[in-house]
DOKEMI-758405 format. One record per residue (C-alpha): x, y, z. Coordinates in steps of 0.5 Angstrom, whole numbers, plus 500, padded with zeros to 3 digits. Each point is the difference from the previous one (the first is absolute). Layout:
east->X north->Y up->Z
...
This chain:
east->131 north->124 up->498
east->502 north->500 up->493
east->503 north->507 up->498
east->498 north->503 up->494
east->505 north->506 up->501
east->505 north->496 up->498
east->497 north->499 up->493
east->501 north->508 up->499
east->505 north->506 up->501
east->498 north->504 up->506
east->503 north->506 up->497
east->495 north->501 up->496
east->494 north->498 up->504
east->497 north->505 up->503
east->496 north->508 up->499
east->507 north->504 up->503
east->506 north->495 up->495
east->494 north->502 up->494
east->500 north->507 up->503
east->509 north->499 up->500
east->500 north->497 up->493
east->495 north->500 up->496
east->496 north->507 up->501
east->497 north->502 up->494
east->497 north->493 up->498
east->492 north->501 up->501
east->497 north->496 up->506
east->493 north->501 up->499
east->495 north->501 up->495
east->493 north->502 up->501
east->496 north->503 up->494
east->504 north->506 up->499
east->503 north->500 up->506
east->508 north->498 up->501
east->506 north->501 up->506
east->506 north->497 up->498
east->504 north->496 up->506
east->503 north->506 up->502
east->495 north->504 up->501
east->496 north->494 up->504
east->506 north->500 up->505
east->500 north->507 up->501
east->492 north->500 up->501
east->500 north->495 up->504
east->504 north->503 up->505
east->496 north->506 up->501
east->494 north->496 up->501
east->504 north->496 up->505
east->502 north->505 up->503
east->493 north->503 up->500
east->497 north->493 up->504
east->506 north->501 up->504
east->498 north->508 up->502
east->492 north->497 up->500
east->503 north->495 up->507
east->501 north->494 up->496
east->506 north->496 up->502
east->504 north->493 up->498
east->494 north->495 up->502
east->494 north->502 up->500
east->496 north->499 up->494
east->496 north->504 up->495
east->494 north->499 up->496
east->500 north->502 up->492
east->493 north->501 up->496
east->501 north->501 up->493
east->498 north->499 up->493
east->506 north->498 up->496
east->504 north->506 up->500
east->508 north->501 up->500
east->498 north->503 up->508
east->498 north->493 up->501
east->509 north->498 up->499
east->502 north->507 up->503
east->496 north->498 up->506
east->503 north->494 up->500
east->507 north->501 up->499
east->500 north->506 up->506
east->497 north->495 up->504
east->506 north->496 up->498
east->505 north->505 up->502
east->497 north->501 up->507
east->499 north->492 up->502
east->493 north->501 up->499
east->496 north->495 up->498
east->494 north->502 up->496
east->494 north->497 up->499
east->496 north->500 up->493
east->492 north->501 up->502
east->495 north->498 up->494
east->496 north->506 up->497
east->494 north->495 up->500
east->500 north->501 up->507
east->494 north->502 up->503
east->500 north->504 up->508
east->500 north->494 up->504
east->506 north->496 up->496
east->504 north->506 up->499
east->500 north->502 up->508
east->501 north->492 up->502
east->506 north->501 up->497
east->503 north->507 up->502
east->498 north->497 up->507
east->503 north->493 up->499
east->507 north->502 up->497
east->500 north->507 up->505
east->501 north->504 up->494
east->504 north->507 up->502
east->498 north->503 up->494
east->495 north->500 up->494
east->502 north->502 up->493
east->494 north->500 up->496
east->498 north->503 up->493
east->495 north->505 up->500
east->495 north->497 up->496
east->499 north->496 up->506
east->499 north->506 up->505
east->492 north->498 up->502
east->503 north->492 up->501
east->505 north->503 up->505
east->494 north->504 up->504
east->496 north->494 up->501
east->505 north->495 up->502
east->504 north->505 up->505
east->495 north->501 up->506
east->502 north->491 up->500
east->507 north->502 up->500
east->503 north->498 up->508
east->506 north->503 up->499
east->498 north->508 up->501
east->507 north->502 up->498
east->500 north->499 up->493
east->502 north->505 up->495
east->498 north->500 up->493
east->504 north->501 up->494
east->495 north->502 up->493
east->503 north->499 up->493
east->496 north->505 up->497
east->496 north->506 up->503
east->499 north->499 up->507
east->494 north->502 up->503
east->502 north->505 up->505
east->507 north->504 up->501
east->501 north->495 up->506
east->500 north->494 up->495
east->507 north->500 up->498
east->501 north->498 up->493
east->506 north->496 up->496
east->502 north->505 up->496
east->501 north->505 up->507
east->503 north->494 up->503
east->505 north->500 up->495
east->501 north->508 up->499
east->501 north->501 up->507
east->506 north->494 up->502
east->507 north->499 up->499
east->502 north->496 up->494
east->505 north->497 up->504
east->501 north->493 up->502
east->495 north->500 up->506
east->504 north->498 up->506
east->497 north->495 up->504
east->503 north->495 up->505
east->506 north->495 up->500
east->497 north->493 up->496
east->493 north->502 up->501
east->499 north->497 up->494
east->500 north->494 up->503
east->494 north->501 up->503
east->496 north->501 up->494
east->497 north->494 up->498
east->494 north->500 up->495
east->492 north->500 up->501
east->496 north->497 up->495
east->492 north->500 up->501
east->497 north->493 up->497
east->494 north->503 up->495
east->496 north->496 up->505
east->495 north->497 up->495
east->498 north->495 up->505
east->500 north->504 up->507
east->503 north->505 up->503
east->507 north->503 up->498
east->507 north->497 up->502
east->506 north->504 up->501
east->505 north->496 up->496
east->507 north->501 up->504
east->507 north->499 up->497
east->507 north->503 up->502
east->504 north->505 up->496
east->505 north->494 up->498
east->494 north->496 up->498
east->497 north->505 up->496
east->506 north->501 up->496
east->501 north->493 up->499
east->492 north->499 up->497
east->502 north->505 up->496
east->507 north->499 up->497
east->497 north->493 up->500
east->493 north->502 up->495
east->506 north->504 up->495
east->505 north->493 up->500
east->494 north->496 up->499
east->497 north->504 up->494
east->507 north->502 up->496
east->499 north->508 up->503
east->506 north->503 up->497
east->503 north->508 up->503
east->497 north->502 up->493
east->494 north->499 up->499
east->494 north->504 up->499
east->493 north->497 up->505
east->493 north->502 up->498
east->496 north->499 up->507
east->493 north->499 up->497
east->497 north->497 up->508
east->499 north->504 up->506
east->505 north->502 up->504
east->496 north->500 up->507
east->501 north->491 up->497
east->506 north->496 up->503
east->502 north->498 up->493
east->499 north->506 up->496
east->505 north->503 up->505
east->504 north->495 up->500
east->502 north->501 up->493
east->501 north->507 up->501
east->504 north->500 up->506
east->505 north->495 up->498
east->500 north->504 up->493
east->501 north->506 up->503
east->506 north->497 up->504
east->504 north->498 up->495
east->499 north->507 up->496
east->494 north->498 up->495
east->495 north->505 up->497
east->493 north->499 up->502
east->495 north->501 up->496
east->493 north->501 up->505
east->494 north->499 up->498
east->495 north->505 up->503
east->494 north->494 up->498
east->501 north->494 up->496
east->497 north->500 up->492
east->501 north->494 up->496
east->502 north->505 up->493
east->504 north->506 up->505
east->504 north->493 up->502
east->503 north->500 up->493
east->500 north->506 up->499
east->505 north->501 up->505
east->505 north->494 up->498
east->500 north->503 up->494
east->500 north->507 up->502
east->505 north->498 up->506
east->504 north->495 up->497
east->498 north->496 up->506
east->504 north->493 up->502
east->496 north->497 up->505
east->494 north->500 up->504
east->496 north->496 up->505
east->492 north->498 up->498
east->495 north->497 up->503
east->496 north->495 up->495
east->494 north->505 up->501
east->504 north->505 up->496
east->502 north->495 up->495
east->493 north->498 up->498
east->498 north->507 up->498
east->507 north->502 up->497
east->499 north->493 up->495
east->492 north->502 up->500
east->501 north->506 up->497
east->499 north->502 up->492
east->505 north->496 up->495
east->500 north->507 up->497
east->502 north->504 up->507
east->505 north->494 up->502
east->504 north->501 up->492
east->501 north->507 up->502
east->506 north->499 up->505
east->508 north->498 up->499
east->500 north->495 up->506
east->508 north->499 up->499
east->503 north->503 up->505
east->497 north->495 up->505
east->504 north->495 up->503
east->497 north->497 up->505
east->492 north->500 up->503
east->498 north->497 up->507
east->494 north->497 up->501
east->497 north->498 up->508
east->495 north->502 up->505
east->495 north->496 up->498
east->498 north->494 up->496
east->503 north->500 up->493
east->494 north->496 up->496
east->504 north->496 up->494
east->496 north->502 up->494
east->502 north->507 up->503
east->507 north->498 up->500
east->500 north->497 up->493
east->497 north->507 up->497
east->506 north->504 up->504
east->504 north->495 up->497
east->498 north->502 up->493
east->499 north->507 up->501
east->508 north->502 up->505
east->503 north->494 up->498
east->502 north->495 up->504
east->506 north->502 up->501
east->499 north->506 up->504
east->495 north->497 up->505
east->502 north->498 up->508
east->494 north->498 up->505
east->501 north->499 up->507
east->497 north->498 up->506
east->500 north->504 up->507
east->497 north->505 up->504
east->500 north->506 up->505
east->502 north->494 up->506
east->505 north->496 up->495
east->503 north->503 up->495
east->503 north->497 up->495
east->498 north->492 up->500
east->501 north->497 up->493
east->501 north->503 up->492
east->498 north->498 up->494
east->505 north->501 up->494
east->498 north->502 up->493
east->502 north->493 up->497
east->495 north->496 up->506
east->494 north->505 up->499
east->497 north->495 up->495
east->503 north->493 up->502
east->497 north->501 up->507
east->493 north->502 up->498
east->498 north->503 up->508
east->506 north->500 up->502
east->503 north->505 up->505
east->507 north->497 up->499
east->505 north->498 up->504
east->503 north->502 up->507
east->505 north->507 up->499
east->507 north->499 up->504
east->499 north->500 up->508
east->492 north->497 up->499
east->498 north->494 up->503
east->492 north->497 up->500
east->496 north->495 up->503
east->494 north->498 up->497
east->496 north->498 up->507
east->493 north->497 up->503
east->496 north->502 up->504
east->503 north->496 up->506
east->507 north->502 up->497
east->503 north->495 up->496
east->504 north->500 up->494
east->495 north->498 up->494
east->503 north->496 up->494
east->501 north->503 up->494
east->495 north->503 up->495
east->494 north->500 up->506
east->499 north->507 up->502
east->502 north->502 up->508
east->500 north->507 up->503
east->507 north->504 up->499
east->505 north->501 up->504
east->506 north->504 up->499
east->507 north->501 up->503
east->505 north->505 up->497
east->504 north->505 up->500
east->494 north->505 up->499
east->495 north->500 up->505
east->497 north->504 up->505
east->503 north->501 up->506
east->493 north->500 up->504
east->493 north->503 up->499
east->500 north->507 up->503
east->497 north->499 up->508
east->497 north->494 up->498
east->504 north->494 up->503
east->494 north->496 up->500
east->499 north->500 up->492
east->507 north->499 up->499
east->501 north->494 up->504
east->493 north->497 up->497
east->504 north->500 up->493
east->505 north->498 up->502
east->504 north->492 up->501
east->506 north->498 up->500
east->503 north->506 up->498
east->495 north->500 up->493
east->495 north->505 up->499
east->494 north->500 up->496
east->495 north->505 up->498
east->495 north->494 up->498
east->501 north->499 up->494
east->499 north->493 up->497
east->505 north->497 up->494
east->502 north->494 up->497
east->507 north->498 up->498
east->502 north->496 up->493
east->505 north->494 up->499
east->505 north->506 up->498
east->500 north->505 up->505
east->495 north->505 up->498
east->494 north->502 up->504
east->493 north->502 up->498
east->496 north->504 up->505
east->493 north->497 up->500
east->496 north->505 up->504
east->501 north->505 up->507
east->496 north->494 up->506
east->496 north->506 up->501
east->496 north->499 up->493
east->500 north->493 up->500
east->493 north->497 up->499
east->499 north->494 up->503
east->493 north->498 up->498
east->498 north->492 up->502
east->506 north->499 up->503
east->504 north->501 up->494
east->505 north->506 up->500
east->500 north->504 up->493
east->504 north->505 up->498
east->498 north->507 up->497
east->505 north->501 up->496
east->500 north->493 up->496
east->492 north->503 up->498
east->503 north->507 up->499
east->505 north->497 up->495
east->495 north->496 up->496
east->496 north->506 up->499
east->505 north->504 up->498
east->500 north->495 up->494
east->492 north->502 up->498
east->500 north->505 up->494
east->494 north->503 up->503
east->504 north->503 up->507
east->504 north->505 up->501
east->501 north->499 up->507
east->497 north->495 up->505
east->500 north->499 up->509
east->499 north->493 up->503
east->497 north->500 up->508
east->496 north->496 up->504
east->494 north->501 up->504
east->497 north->497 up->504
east->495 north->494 up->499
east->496 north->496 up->504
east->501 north->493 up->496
east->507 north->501 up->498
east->503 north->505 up->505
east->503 north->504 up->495
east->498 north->501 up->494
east->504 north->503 up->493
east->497 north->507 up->498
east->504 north->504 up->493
east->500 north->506 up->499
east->500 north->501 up->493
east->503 north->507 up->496
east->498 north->499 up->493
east->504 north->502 up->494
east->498 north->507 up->497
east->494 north->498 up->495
east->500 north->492 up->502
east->493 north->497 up->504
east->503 north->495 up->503
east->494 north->496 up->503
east->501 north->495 up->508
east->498 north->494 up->497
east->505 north->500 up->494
east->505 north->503 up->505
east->499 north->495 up->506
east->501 north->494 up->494
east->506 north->503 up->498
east->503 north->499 up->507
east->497 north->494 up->500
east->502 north->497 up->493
east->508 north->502 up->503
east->500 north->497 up->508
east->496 north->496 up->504
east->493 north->500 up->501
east->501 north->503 up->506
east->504 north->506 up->499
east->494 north->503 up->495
east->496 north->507 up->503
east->493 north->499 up->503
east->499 north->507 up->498
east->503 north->505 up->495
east->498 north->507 up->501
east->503 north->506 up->496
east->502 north->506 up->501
east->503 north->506 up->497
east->507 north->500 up->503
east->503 north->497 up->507
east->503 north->503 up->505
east->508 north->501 up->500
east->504 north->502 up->505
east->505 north->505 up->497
east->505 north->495 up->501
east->497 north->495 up->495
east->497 north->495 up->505
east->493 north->499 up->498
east->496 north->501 up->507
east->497 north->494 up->502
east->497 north->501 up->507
east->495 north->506 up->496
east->497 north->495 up->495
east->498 north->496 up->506
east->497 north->506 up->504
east->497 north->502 up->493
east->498 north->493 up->499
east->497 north->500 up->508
east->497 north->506 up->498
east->496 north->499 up->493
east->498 north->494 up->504
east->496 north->502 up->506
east->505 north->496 up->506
């Protein structure tokens, strides 16, 4: 395994040598809220010390249901003092969601905001564990609530005292979002996640000093991961409670801020916004904005490009399962239109088909990866584990090309593949065309079924505010830039398109509208 703690002083790594040696810089900003390393360290421990009080102990695992919110660090951190693992929960979660979670993780404890007080009545009858205790952020219900304020004013600030190497036996739990299916607890070992993380700050030139504006939720692996790597090497993390494509500049310049993470989701509203609005912020101070999670359509690319410059951007390809697989470096984005970059240092791919061979270069394949990085295992599902897994190389499913240089292009997920008359199509390629029309906004590619084709292609369609794009003129322009067959059957518009929080355009729910609006 390649060890990208070798790439850092140890000694200042970590919340106690911040606590040691640089208390009084800030942590956490959240509009007018700030804690200092210090008083984190101090806070943390009476949390920690808290959960331990509540029966936690090293091992067992907790689940956190916030909103952005300097709570959601602090839960982690103490969790982190005990050997605990914590497990992110998304707020967008229905009754049935939450507590297939809480069940499959057997979490021992539930920190959760207030503002999601009925949520948890509702999911709690599900919950299969009787013994869970329940830790509000906010007004509790009922005295017999423990609040995180009690918590904290009713425990020691000492270092809590826990067994003898227990942090060995803490491994990270990550929950995929579950956009095709039920949710997989995503397992790394304490010596991997810290690896993945100093891995993700090596890769993109993190320094001991920066200030990180996290616009993403934080319940999202990457999101997180930015900011758990930023704040063990001692950074200021700026949260956002919600992402807003003014506020996003607001707080560079208000924050100096010098790195960020986003999803192309974002940057399409930030470069959208009023030219008038976009002239009112000193963007200086930022040296360096990283772009994955989903597709970065070129044309989206070139007007980042034009606004960041070029010399700030990094793109990455990865996932919750994966981690870091390839970067992009400012000096390729325009040279390698679509290109997801090369593979980082300790990341081996193949490109493979259906029947497990290697495919020639520049024909697409199924990716595969090995590195320093991966997952240990899905969480009590060997069964999933061992099905993508082959040769020691894992896949998540997506499907990529390689170039006569090295780098890699992401053609699509083999989920969202169309294959209509035989022929595979690739969403992704048509969204790209799309996103060229000087009428869209923002654009979906599915397939349906079809009785003479087997699939056929259906775009969703996000005007621009004020244009009246008509289908007719869209499905030419398809068709006017890829073969015949690539072009819509059917266009339909609609006033926007489901996102998750994290940024992944919800694929599966425009099948289902569509099945719905259909009548099948």
């Amino acid at each position: 395994m390649l060890d990208f703690t070798e790439k850092f002083d140890m000694e200042r790594v970590g919340i106690a040598n911040h606590a040691r040696l640089i208390p009084d810089r800030t942590a956490i900003i959240m509009d007018d809220f700030r804690i200092t390393y210090g008083e984190l360290h101090i806070m943390t421990n009476a949390v920690a010390n808290g959960l331990l009080n509540l029966g936690v102990k090293p091992g067992d695992r907790i689940a956190v249901l916030l909103h952005n919110c300097p709570e959601f660090l602090v839960a982690w951190t103490a969790a982190g003092k005990l050997a605990v693992t914590p497990i992110a929960l998304n707020y967008r979660f229905k009754s049935d969601e939450l507590a297939y979670i809480i069940n499959d993780s057997d979490a021992k404890i539930l920190i959760y905001g207030s503002e999601f007080q009925e949520l948890v009545d509702e999911a709690k009858p599900k919950f299969t564990l009787s013994s869970i205790n329940f830790v509000c952020v906010g007004s509790p219900p009922s005295p017999d609530v423990m609040s995180l304020d009690r918590l904290i004013e009713e425990n020691s600030t000492d270092m809590p005292k826990v067994e003898t190497g227990a942090a060995a036996v803490a491994p990270s739990l990550i929950y995929t979002s579950g956009t095709t299916g039920r949710p997989k607890g995503v397992v790394r070992g304490v010596k991997n996640r810290i690896n993945s993380l100093l891995g993700y700050a090596h890769s993109f030139e993190s320094t001991y000093d920066d200030t990180v504006l996290i616009p993403g939720p934080l319940y999202h692996s990457a999101p997180f991961a930015w900011a758990a790597f930023s704040a063990i090497l001692g950074n200021t993390i700026v949260i956002m409670p919600r992402f807003d494509a003014e506020g996003f500049l607001r707080l560079i310049q208000e924050h100096q801020v010098t790195t960020t993470l986003v999803v192309p989701t974002m940057l399409n509203r930030i470069v959208n916004l009023p030219d008038d609005v976009k002239e009112k912020y000193d963007l200086s101070s930022l040296r360096v904005m990283t772009a994955g999670a989903e597709s970065f359509p070129f044309p989206l690319k070139k007007q980042t490009v034009d606004f960041f410059g070029q010399e700030k951007l990094f793109e990455f390809y990865g996932g919750t399962e994966i981690a870091l697989v390839t970067r992009i470096r400012p000096e390729d984005q325009l040279k390698k239109p679509g290109s997801c970059g090369t593979p980082i240092m300790g990341s081996d791919i193949r490109l493979l088909d259906e029947n497990k061979n290697d495919v020639p270069e520049g024909d697409v394949g199924i990716v595969y990866i090995k590195s320093s990085f991966l997952l240990d295992e899905y969480f009590r599902n060997p069964e999933a584990t061992q099905a993508n897994t082959y040769e020691g190389y894992f896949t998540v499913g997506d499907m990529a090309r390689v170039d006569e240089d090295g780098f890699y292009y992401i053609v699509d997920r083999a989920v969202d593949m169309i294959i209509s008359g035989g022929v595979n199509i690739y969403p992704a390629e048509i969204e790209e065309v799309l996103y060229r029309h000087p009428d869209i906004y923002d654009a979906g590619i599915i397939g349906v079924p079809d009785p003479d084709w087997g699939e056929k292609i259906v775009a969703y369609v996000l005007p621009k505010p004020g244009a009246s794009p008509v289908a007719d003129d869209i499905i030419n322009h398809v068709a006017d830039n890829l073969a015949s067959y690539k072009k819509p059957k059917e266009v339909i518009f609609v006033d926007e398109l489901p996102y998750s929080p994290s940024g992944k355009l919800l694929k599966r729910e425009l099948r289902e509208e569509y099945k719905k609006q259909s009548g099948e």
